[in-house]
N, C-alpha and C positions, 0 to 999 in steps of 0.2 A: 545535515539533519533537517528532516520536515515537519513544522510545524502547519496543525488543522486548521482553516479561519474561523471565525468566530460566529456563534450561532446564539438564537437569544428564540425563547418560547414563554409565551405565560408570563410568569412574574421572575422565571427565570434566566439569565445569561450566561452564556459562555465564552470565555476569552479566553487565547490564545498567549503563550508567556510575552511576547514582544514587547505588548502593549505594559505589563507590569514591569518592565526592564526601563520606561520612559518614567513611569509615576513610583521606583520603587518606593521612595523615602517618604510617600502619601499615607497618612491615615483617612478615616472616613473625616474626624473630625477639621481637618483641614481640605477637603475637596466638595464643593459645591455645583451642580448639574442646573446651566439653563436652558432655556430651549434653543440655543445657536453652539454655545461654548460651555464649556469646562471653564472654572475660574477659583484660583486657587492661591491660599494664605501663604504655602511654601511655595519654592521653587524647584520644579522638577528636575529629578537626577540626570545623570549624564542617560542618553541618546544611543542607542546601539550602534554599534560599529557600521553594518549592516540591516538597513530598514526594510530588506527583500524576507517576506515571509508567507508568500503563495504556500499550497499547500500541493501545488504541479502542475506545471513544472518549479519544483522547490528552488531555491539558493545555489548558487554553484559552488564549487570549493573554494577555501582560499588561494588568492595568488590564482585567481582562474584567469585566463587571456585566449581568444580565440589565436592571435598568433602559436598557440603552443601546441595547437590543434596539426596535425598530418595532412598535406591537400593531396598527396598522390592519387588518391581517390575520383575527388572532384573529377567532373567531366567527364569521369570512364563507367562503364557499364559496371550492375553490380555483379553482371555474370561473365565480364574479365577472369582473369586469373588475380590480378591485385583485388579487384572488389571480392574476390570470394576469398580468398587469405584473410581479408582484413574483418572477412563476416566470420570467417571460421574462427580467425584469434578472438575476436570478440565475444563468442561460444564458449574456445576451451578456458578461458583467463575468468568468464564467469564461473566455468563448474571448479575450477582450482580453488577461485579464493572464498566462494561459498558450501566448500567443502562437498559437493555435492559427487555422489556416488558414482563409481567408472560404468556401470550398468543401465543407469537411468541416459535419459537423454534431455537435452536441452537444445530448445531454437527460437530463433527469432521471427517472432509472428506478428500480422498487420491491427492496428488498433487498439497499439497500449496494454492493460492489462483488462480492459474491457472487452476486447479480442480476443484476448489470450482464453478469459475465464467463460466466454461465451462458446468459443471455440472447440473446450473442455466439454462443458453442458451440452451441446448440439450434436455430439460425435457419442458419448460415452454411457451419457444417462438413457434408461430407458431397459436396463436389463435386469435391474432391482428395486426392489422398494426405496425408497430415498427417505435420509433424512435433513432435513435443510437448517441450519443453525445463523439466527443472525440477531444483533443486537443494534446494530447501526444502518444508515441508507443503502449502500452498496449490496452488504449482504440480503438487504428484504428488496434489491433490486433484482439478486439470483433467483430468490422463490419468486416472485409476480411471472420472473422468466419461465419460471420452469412450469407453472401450471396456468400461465395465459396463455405463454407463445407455443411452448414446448405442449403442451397440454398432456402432462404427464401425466392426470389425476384419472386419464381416459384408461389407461392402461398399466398402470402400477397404484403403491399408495405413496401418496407423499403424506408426511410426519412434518407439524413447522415447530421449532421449539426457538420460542423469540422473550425476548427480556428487554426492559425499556432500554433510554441511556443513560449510562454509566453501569451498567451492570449487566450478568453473563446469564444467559440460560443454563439450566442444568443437563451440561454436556453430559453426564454420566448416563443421561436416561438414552441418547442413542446405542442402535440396535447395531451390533457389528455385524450382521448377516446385510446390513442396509449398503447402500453407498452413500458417506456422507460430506457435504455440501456445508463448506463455513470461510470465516473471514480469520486469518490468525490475529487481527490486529485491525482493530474496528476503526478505521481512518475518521471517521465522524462522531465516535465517541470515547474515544481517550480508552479503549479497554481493549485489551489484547486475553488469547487464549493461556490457561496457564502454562508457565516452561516446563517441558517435556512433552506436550500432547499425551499425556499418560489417560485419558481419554476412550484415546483412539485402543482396540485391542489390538494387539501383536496377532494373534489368527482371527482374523477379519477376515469376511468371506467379501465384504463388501468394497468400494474403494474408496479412499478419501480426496476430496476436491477442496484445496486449499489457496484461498486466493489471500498473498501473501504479498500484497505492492507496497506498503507499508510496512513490514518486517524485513526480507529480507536485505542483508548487509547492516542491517541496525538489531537486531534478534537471531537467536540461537536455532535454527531449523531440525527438528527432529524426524529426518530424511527415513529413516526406518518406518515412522508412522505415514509418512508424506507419499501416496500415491500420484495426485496430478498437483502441481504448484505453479502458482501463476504469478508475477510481477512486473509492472515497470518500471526502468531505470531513471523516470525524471523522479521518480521518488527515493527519499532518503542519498542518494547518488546526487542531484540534481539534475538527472541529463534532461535530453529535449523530448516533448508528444510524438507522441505517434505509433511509436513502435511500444511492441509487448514484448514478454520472452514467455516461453510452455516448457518447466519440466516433466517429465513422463517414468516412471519408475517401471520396472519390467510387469507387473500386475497389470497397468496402464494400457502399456502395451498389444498385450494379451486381450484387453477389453476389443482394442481398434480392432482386433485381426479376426476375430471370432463373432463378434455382435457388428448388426447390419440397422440402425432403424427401421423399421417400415414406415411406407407413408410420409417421408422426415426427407425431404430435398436441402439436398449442403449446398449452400454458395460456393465458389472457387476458392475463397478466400477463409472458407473453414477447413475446407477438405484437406485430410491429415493421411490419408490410404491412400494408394493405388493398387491396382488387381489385388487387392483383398490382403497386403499389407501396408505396414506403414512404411511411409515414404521418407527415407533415410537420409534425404537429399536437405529435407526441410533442418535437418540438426546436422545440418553440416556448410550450411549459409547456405544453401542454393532458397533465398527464400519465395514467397508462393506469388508476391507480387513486389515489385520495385520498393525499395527502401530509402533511405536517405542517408547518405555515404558519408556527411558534413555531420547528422545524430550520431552513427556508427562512431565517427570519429572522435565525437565528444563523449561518447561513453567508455570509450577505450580508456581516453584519457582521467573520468571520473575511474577506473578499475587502477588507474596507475594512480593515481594518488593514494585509495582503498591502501595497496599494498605500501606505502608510504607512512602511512597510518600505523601499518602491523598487522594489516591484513582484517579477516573478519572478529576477530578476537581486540582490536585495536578500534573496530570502528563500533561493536557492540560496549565497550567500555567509555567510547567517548559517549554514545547515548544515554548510557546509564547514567554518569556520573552530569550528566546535562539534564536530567530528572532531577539526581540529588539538588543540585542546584535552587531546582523550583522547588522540591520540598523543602528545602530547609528556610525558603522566603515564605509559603503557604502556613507552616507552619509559627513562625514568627508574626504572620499577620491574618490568621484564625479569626479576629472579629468580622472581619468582612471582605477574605476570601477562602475558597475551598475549592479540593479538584472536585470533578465530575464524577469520578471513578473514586469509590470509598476503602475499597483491598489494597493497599499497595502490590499483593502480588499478581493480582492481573492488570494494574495501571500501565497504559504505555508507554513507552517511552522516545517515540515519534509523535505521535497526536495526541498531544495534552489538553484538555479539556478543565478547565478552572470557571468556575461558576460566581457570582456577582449579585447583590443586592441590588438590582436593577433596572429599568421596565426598559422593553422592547426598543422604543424613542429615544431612551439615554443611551443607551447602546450605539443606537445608528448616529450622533452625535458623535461619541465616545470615537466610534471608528473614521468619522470624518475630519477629525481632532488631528487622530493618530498621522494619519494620510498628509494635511497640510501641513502637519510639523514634521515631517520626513521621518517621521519614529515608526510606523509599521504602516507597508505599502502591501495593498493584496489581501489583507487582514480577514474583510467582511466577504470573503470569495467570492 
């Protein structure tokens, strides 16, 4: 499970659960802030089991050991026969246990899920008006893309429908004629879309681009509303950078093979077509540049734990009831903490966002604290 690092603006802060895992047994009236240290009446609770809480590449699983890891790999080409098996199981064992549809396609593409989702935008946008939805950095990282780089505004309209953090823009108001552009699961502010995407229209002329690296395998995917979906596996999974994955739903599809940008040069390393379809090669491991066979094989092994678990149904229950957890401490200590996100039904439950009576400088203390008493390493990202 991924936890966000912690972010502090204004006179407000945000903390990440780790840190309240160290101090849970704290009131305000027992904790005093000086300008080096914390110093305090009581003595702090027990110490996480684990003080790794990057926000990605996240925690690895329990009981994680590189010896458990497969080297057959190592040293061989990934376009072997063993490297392309072990990119191909890595494909189907993904669309198995995130239920995802025998129609769509799925592959492993270069640059994380910042690759993936750019990949998405540089190939498919540009045949409709767009509507771009963001609440957090990521997402208002897609619009800047879409009409600085992409200069979309030149030749369609783009729509920006943004809400601060901790809270959602009003998805209702996109246009289903549009193609619409959103994050399911705000990594930088604790607030995800609500479950179902009921949102999105069932006859949509338009498509939906969903960048979902923080949901899935922790969240329920409503694959029917889901045209392009985008994630990586060092999130929620823990695996390693670098690599992305691109689902493609048959609409998706249909976009690649019929719409051409003008004027819009694809790097090698976007390029999703050949002769004027899509290249089938890329969802079937042959991918578009060298990968890393030693991540491959750590990701396998994160999908084999996944089903261990109980599969996707097993590992969205561990996240949940790992929310409950923090609400029922938020809730008991209400005087001076809060989350971010004020719905419980769109609060995350990957990037938790909990808020603090606290200026900017206790904070960066706060996290320096954390760090040399081994209680949350990675914290302040």
């Amino acid at each position: 499970m991924s936890f966000i690092p912690m972010y502090a603006r204004a006179s407000e802060a945000f903390l990440t659960p780790s840190s309240l895992r160290a101090f849970s047994g704290f009131q305000n009236k027992h904790v005093v802030f000086t300008g080096v240290r914390m110093m305090s009446i009581a003595s702090p609770g027990p110490k996480p089991q684990n003080p790794e809480f990057s926000s990605g590449p996240c925690k690895k699983r329990p009981g994680y050991s590189l010896s458990a890891l497969s080297n057959e790999t190592l040293g061989r080409s990934h376009r072997s026969k063993v490297g392309k098996d072990r990119l191909a199981f890595a494909i189907s064992e993904s669309k198995r246990i995130l239920g995802v549809p025998k129609d769509y396609l799925l592959g492993i593409v270069p640059a994380s899920d910042t690759g993936a989702y750019e990949m998405a935008m540089w190939n498919l946008l540009g045949a409709r008006n767009v509507d771009i939805c963001y609440w957090e950095s990521f997402g208002k990282g897609w619009f800047t893309d879409a009409i600085k780089h992409l200069n979309l505004r030149d030749i369609v309209q783009v729509n920006e429908f943004a809400a601060d953090y901790g809270e959602l823009p009003d998805l209702s108001k996109t246009n289903p004629d549009n193609d619409i552009c959103f994050t399911f699961n705000g990594t930088t502010s604790g607030v995800r879309v609500p479950e179902g995407c009921d949102f999105i229209s069932d006859d949509r002329k338009g498509l939906t681009l969903c960048d979902a690296t923080s949901a899935c395998f922790a969240m329920n995917m409503p694959w029917s509303k889901l045209d392009v979906v985008t994630y990586s596996w060092q999130k929620v999974l823990g695996g390693e950078g670098a690599h992305g994955v691109l689902v493609l739903s048959p609409r998706a599809v249909e976009r690649l093979e019929t719409f051409v940008p003008e004027n819009r040069p694809l790097p090698k390393i976007f390029r999703l077509t050949k002769k004027g379809k899509v290249d089938q090669g890329i969802f079937k491991g042959e991918t578009i540049n060298t990968p890393s066979m030693l991540a491959v094989e750590d990701y396998i092994d994160a999908l084999a734990w996944a089903d261990q678990c109980g599969g996707l149904a097993g590992l969205v229950k561990r996240s949940e009831d790992n929310l409950k957890v923090l609400e029922t401490f938020v809730q008991s200590n209400s005087d001076w903490i809060d989350f971010l996100s004020k719905d419980p039904l769109t609060r995350s439950s990957t990037s938790v966002c909990l808020t603090l009576n606290l200026t900017a400088d206790e904070i960066k203390n706060f996290v320096k604290l954390l760090d040399k008493e081994n209680v949350a390493l990675d914290i302040g990202g």
